[in-house]
C-alpha positions in Angstrom: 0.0 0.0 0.0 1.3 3.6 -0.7 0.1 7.0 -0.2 0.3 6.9 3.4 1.8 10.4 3.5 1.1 13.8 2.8 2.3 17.4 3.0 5.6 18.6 1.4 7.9 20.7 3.7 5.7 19.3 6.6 5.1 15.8 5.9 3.0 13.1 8.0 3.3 9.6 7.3 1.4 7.2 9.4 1.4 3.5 10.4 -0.7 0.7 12.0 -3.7 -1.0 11.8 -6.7 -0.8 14.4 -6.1 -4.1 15.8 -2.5 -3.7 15.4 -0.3 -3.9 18.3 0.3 -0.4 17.6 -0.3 2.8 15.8 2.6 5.8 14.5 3.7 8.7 12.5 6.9 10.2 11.4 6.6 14.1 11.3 9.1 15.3 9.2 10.0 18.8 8.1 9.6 20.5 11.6 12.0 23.0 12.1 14.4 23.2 15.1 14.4 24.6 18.5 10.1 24.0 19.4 9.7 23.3 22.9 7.5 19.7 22.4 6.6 17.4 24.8 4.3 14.5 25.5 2.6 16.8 27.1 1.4 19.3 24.3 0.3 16.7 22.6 -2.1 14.5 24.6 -4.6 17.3 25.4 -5.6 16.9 21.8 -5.7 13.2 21.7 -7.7 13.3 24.7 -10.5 15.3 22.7 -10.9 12.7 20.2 -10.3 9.6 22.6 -13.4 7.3 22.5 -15.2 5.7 25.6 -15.4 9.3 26.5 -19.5 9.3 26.7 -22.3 7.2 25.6 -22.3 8.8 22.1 -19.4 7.0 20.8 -17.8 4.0 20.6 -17.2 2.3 24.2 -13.5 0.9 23.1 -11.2 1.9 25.7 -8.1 3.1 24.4 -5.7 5.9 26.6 -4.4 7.0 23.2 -0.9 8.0 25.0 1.5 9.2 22.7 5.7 8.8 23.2 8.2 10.4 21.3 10.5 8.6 20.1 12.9 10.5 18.6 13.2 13.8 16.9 13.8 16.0 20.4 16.5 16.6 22.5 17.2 17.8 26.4 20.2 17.3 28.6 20.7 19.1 31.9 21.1 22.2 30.5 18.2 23.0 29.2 14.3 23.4 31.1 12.4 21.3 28.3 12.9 19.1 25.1 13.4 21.1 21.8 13.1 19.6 18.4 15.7 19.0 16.6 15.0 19.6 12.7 14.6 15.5 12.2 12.2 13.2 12.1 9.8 13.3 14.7 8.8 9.5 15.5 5.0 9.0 17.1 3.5 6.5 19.0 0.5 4.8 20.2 -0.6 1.5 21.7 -3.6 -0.3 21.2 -4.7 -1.7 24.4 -8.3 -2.6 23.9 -8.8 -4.4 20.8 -11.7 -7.1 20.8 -11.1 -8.6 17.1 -13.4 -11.8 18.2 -16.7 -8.8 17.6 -15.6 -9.2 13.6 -15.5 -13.0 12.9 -18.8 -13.3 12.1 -18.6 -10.9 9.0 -14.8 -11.5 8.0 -16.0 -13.1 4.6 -18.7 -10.3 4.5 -19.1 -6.7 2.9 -20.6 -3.8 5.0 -22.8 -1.6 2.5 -21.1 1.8 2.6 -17.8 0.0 3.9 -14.8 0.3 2.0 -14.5 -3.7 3.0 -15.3 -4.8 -0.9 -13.2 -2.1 -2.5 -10.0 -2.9 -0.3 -10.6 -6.2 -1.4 -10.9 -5.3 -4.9 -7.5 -3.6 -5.1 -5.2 -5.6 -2.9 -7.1 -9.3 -2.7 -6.5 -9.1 1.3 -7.8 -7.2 3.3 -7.9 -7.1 7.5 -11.5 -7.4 8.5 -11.2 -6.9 12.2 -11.9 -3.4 13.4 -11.5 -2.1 9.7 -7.8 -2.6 9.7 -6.2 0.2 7.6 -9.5 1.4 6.7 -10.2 2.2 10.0 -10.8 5.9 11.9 -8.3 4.6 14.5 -6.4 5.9 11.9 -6.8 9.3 12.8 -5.4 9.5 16.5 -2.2 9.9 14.3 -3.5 12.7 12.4 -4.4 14.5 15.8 -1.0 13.9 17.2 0.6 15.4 14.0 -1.5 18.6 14.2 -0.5 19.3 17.6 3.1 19.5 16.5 1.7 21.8 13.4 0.1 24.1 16.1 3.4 24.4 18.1 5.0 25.3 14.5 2.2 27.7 13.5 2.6 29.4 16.9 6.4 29.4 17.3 6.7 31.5 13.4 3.3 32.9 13.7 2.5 34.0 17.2 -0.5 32.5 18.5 -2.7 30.7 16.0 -6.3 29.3 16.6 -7.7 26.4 15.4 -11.3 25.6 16.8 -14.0 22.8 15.4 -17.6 22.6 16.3 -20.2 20.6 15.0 -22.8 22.0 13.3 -25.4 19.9 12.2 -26.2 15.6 13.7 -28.5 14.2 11.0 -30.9 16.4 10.3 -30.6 18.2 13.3 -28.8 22.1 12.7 -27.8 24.7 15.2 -28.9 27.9 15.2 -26.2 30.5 14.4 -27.4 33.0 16.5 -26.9 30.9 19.7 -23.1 30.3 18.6 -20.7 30.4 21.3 -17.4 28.7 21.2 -17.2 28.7 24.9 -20.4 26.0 24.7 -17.9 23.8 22.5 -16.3 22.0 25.6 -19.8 22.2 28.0 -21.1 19.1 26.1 -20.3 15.5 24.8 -20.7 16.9 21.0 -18.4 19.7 20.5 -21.7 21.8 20.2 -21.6 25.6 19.8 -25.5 26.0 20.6 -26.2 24.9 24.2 -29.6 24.4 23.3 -29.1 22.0 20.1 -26.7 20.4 22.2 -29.1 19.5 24.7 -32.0 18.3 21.8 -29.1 16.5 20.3 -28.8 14.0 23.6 -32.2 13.1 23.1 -32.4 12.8 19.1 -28.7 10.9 19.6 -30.1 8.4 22.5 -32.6 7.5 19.7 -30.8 6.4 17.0 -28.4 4.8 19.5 -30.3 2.9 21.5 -31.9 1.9 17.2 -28.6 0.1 16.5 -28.8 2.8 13.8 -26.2 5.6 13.0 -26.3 9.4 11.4 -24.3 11.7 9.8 -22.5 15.0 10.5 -21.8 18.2 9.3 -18.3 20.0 11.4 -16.8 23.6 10.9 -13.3 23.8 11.3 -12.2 27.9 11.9 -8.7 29.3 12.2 -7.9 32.8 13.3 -4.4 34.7 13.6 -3.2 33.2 9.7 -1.7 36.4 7.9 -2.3 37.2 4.4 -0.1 34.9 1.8 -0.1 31.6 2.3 -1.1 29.2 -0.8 0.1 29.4 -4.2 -2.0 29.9 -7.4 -3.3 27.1 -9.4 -1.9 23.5 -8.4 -1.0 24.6 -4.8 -4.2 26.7 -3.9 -4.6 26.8 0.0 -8.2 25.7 -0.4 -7.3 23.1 -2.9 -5.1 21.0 -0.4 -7.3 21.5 2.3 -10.2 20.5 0.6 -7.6 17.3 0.0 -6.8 17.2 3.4 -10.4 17.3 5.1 -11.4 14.9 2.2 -8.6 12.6 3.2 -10.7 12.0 6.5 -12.3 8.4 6.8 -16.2 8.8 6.1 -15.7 12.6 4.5 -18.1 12.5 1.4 -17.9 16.4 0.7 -15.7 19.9 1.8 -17.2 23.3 1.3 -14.7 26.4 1.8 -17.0 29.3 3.3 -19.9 30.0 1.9 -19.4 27.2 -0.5 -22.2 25.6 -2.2 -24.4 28.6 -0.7 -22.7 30.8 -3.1 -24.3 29.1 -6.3 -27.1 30.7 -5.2 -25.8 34.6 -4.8 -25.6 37.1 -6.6 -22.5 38.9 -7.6 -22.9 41.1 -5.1 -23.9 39.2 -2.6 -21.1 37.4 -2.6 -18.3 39.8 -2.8 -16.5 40.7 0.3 -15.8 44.2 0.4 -13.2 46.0 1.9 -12.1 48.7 3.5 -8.7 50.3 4.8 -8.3 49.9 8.5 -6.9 52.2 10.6 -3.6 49.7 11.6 -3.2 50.3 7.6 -4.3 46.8 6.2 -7.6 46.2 4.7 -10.8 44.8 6.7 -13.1 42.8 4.9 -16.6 43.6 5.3 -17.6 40.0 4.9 -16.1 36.7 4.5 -18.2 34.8 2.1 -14.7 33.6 0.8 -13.8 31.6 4.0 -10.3 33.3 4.2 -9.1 32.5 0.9 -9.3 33.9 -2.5 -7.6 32.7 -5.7 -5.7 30.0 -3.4 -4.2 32.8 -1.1 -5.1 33.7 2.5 -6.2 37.2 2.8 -5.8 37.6 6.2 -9.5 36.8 7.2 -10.2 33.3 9.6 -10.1 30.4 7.5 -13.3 28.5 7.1 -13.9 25.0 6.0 -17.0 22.6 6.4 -16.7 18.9 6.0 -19.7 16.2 5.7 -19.1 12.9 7.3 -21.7 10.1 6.4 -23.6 7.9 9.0 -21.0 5.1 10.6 -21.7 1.9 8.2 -21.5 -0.6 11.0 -25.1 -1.1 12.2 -27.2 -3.3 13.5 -29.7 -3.2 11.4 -29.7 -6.1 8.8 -28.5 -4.9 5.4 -28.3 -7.1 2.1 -25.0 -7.7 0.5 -22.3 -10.6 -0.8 -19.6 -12.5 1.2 -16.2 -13.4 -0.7 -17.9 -16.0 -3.0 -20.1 -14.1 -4.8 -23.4 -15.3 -2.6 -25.8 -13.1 -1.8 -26.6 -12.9 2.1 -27.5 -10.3 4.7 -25.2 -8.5 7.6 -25.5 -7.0 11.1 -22.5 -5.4 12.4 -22.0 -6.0 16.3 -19.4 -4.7 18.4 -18.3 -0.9 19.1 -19.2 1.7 16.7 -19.8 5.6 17.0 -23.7 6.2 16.1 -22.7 9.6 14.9 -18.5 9.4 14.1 -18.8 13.2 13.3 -18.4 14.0 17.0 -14.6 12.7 17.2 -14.0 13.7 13.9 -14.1 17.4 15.2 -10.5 17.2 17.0 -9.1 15.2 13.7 -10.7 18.1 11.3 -8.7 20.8 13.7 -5.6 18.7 13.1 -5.5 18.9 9.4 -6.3 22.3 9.5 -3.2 22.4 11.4 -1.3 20.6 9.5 -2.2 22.1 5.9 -1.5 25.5 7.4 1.7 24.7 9.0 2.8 23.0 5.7 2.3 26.2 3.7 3.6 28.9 6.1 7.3 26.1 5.6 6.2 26.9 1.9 5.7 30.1 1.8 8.7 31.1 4.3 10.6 28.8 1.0 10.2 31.2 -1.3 9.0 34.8 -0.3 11.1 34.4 3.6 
């Protein structure tokens, strides 16, 4: 299997499998002299750990990250720095129950990617997903807390803050938006009272054996005006890419996206006007932050769409290996809305998409 890594002047490559004995990333491309520790990374994995609550899957997993290499600290100095090489991540699995997949090894879960995995390679590791997995992800979430210590070292402090905006066909109101409501509740929730409707509506489909969908917006603040490159390096473009890249992703919008198809010129223009520290304020931000692949100085904006979890418990027709039709039910542990850890892991590839082009555009403009 390739393609396990991405970036170019900050690259992450990961490793592992979800009932693996382990799972790692090499973070390569960070520059010298960041204070990192073990510590600045695990407040991030501990957003996205599961067994956290009812609404997600009850697989018990610590998700402690070690360093292995890449940072250095003797006796004279208060704290680890990096070094400029690799930086070498990892995480134990601990909690793996691979006896809750025997009974649909030989089996396709509709909306899996079980039958195209099997297509391309002829093998495939059924339990827990294997590669395919969204334990894939922890990795991601380590890697963009070293992007955030990179983005804040060159950039001062940079903020990078997810919410989730719509469960199914459940929305929040805009005009309740808080991001202090964001950590109050089990969803990541900017509306305290969606959040609260959401428990019930959530319970629901749960207690079902049935799943939902998602709808998360990812929102950075403190990015300057330049990074991305026009045409086949577009800041938009890659994130797009990266968010994509997510397991369960089925569509990215950048701002207004989509909504802008409907708008009129101007409607959709973001005007501007000179500010009185002698850069320009936008009176809008319909673009999301980006326009013709460049930052303009304005929060970056990007919605992603994660489909409902495929493992449910409700019967579904499909084949097995052979070719004979028969039906499935997926037991075990699965999220009935994987949107809600998917919040911490769409902050991390914010992260690391950002930190990858300030590298780039430090490269060529300094």
């Amino acid at each position: 299997m390739s393609h396990n890594t991405f970036g170019h002047l900050f690259r992450v490559t990961t490793f592992g499998e979800s009932h693996g004995p382990a799972i790692g990333c090499v973070v390569d491309g960070c520059p010298p002299g960041i204070a990192l520790t073990e510590a600045d990374i695990q407040p991030y994995m501990d957003k996205r750990r599961p067994g956290q609550s009812k609404f997600v899957t009850q697989r018990q997993e610590p998700d402690a990250v070690k360093i292995l290499s890449g940072t250095f600290q003797d006796e004279r100095m208060p704290q680890p720095l990096t070094t400029g090489t690799p930086i070498g991540l990892l995480i134990e699995n601990v909690d793996q129950r691979s006896k809750d997949y025997s009974e649909i090894r030989d089996k396709y879960r509709p909306g899996h990617a079980d039958y195209t995995y099997e297509a391309k390679y002829g093998v495939r590791d059924y339990r827990g997903g294997g590669r395919q997995s969204a334990r894939e992800t922890a990795l991601r979430v380590a890697a963009g807390a070293v992007a955030r210590k990179v983005l804040d070292k060159l950039y001062g402090k940079v903020t990078i803050r997810g919410a989730l905006v719509q469960m199914g066909t459940e929305r929040i109101v805009r005009a309740n938006w808080s991001w202090n409501e964001v950590g109050n509740n089990p969803f990541f929730c900017p509306d305290a009272k969606a959040a609260a409707a959401w428990e019930i509506y959530l319970e629901g489909i749960r207690k079902s054996g049935s799943s939902v969908g998602a709808i998360i917006e990812v929102v950075a603040e403190g990015i300057p005006a330049g990074l991305g490159a026009p045409i086949y390096a577009k800041l938009d473009s890659e994130l797009a890419s990266a968010l994509m890249s997510i397991n369960a992703v089925k569509a990215v919008e950048i701002g207004d996206g989509f909504a802008t198809a409907a708008m009129t010129g101007e409607q959709n223009a973001d005007e501007m006007r000179m500010g009185n520290d002698g850069k320009p304020v936008f009176l809008s931000n319909h673009a999301g932050g980006i326009l013709g692949g460049i930052s303009t100085g304005q929060p970056v904006v990007a919605r992603f769409a994660v489909k409902p979890t495929s493992s449910i418990l409700s019967p579904r027709r499909t084949i097995d290996k052979s070719g004979a039709e028969t039906e499935i039910v997926t037991k075990g542990r699965h999220d009935p809305c994987v949107g809600i850890r998917a919040v911490p892991v769409g902050e991390a590839m914010m992260a690391v998409v950002l930190a990858d082009h300030l590298l780039r555009h430090r490269a060529q403009c300094g």
